[in-house]
C-alpha positions, 0 to 999 in steps of 0.5 A: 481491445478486451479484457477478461478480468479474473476474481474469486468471490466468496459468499456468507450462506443464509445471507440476505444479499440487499442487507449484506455488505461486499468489499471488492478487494485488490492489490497495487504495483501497478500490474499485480494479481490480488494473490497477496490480499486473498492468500494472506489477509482475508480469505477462507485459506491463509498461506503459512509463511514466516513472520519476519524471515526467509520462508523456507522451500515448497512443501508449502502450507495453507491452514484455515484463516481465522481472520477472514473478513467473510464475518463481516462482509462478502468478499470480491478478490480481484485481479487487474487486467493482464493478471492473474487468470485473465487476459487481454486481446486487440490491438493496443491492448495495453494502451487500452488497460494499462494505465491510471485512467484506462485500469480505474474505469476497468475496474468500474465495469467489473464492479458494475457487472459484478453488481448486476449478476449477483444481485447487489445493487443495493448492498452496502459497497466497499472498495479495499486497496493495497498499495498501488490500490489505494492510488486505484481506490481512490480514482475508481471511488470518485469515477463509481460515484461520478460516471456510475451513480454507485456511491461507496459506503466505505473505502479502505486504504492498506499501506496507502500511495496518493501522492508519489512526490512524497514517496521515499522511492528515489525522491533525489529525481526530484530536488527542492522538495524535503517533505519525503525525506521528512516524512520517511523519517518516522520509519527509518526510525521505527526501523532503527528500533527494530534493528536495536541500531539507536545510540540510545535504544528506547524501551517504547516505540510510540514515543521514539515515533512522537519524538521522530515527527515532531523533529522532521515536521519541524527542525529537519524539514526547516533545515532541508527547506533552507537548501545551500543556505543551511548553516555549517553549524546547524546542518551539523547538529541536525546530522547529529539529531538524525543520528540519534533517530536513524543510527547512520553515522553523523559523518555518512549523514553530512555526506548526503547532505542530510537527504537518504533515500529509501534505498540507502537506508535500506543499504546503509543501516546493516551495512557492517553486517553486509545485510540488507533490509526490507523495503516493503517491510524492513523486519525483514533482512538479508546478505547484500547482493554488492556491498560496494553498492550505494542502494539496496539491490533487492527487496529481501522481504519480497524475496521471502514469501513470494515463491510460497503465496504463488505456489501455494495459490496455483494448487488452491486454484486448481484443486479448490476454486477448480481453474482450469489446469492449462491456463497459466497463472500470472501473479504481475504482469510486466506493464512497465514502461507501458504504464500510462501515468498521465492522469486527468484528475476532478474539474481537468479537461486533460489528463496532464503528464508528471509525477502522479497526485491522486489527492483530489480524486479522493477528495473529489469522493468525499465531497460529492458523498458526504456519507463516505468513510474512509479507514487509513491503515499502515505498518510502521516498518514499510519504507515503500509507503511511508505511515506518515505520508499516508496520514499527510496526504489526507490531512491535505485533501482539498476539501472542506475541513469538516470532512476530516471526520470520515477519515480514521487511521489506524496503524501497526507494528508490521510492514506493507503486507500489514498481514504477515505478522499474525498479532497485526493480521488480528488487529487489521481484521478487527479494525477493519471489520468494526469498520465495515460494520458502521459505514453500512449502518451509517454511522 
């Protein structure tokens, strides 16, 4: 089987390439294009969409990105196998590509011929992932150092996945296990405040989020942690607690039994309302699809900007960046259920079936490049990739503590595509640019 992988890159004039660094940037799902990173976030040309509302219907509009990270760093948008412009061809094609293992080493390759066609063995070299892409980043920076002797000067992570037990996503799949309930927390209540849905409304959004970690580290996960055995009167007082930071009624909060998903909070928050809230971003609202239902049946975020990030890059593409008219642009590609989850991890002999843990990969990383750094970025408002799991599963990497200090975070009020709203994208650039500019020096 062969993949032709399909990318833009983007180079500053003038520019010594051995002194210059490159950052190979792409999206999650599994199975999306790296249209949303490259039309949203950093490219030359940015998508003009509404910040936290339904964007209207074409004529769509792109207008120059003054946030573009080609001030700091040559820039490789790249699209995984079976998306974007590329293709897949052979027999089991898509067992060949499409899954943990088989998509990290394909991206090796590219990065690897990619360094060698333009010359760029010796730049300093940065992976940004989003999403799904941290999950990729993180497998793909211990394989580059590992099997390709490329070490990394730097990883940035957006809206970051490594651990999927602590995902938000349908963690009733998995009972006996409290932490994600614990750790979404911090963004029900973000959401919450967004939503002007509290009891008592806080004028400050850092303090009701110092407040929210401190009870679900500590009183809420101790209570989940108890099971059955839990007291009447205490799991009482901490519906009543999660009331006071979630705004769902005390008596819906006794009824799950302490424990709401993603999807029911999404559902359950502006349920008077017959509206929904967003997933990947919960800024964003819509009407609900069944009111009767117990989860949120569609993203409305999702629903929001897709229609104009494809559309608008299907024109740039052509008439810009000059891809042929007759090939089809594929924004996903359907690798559900194809996708191979089994993952062989650091120091395994086999790759072992269940829910995927990506953790020692990343730190695998770190150890063996002690001079790696990495940047942990997240938006409050995303309930797919919670913030405060993201700063949990690094500050759990098996691995020595005095590591710790190449990891920095930084997080914003915004969702998992951070860039949508524009005071966040300012922020992103900045932090990210400083970022790339002291991992290349060293520092």
């Amino acid at each position: 089987p062969e993949a032709a992988m399909s990318y833009v890159a983007y180079f500053a004039k003038g520019a010594k390439a051995a002194q210059r660094p490159v950052t190979f940037l792409f999206n999650g799902g599994p199975g999306s294009s790296t249209v949303w990173l490259h039309m949203g976030a950093f490219g030359p040309r940015r998508v003009v969409t509404a910040d936290h509302t339904h964007t209207r219907p074409a004529p769509y509009r792109l207008s120059e990105n003054h946030q573009s990270l080609l001030d700091a760093s040559d820039l490789v948008f790249v699209d995984a196998p079976g998306t974007g412009f590329g293709r897949m061809a052979g027999k089991d094609k898509e067992k060949a590509f499409w899954g943990i293992d088989q998509d990290a080493r394909a991206f090796a390759e590219f990065i690897r011929s990619f360094l060698t066609r333009h010359h760029r063995w010796n730049s300093p070299k940065f992976l940004f992932g989003e999403s799904y892409g941290t999950t990729r980043a993180a497998v793909l920076s211990n394989l580059l150092q590992s099997e390709y002797s490329i070490d990394l000067n730097g990883v940035i992570m957006l809206s970051q996945i490594l651990n999927f037990t602590l995902s938000i996503d349908g963690p009733e799949a998995n009972p006996g296990v409290g932490l994600a309930y614990a750790l979404a927390l911090p963004s029900f209540a973000a959401t919450a405040w967004y939503h002007h849905k509290l009891p008592e409304q806080p004028g400050s959004l850092e303090d009701l989020l110092s407040k929210a970690e401190a009870f679900a580290m500590g009183p809420y996960l101790t209570a989940l942690a108890k099971g059955a055995a839990l007291p009447a009167a205490e799991k009482k007082r901490i519906a009543e607690q999660l009331h006071r930071f979630t705004g769902l009624p005390v008596d819906f909060l006794l009824k799950a039994n302490l424990r709401v998903s993603g999807g029911v909070f999404e559902h359950a928050l502006l349920g008077d309302e017959e509206s929904t809230t967003g997933r990947l971003d919960a800024r964003f609202a819509g009407p609900t699809m069944d009111p009767l239902a117990k989860e949120a049946h569609y993203d409305p975020m999702s629903a929001a900007i897709s229609s104009a990030y494809v559309s608008a890059y299907n024109e740039y593409a052509r008439d810009v960046l000059g891809f042929p008219a007759d090939r089809s642009f594929q924004p996903f590609a359907r690798v559900f259920p194809k996708w191979e989850f089994k993952h062989r991890a650091p120091g395994q002999r086999f790759a072992f079936p269940g829910i995927l843990n990506v953790m020692p990969d990343m730190a695998a990383a770190l150890i063996t490049n002690p001079d790696l750094k990495v940047l942990v970025t997240g938006g409050y408002f995303d309930l797919g990739t919670t913030f405060a799991a993201s700063r949990y599963e690094m500050q759990h990497l098996p691995m020595p503590e005095r590591l710790q200090k190449n990891i920095s975070y930084r997080y914003y009020e915004s969702g998992h595509m951070i860039y949508l709203h524009e005071p966040a994208l300012k922020a992103l650039h900045d932090d990210v640019a400083a970022f790339i500019e002291k991992a290349a020096e060293g520092r």
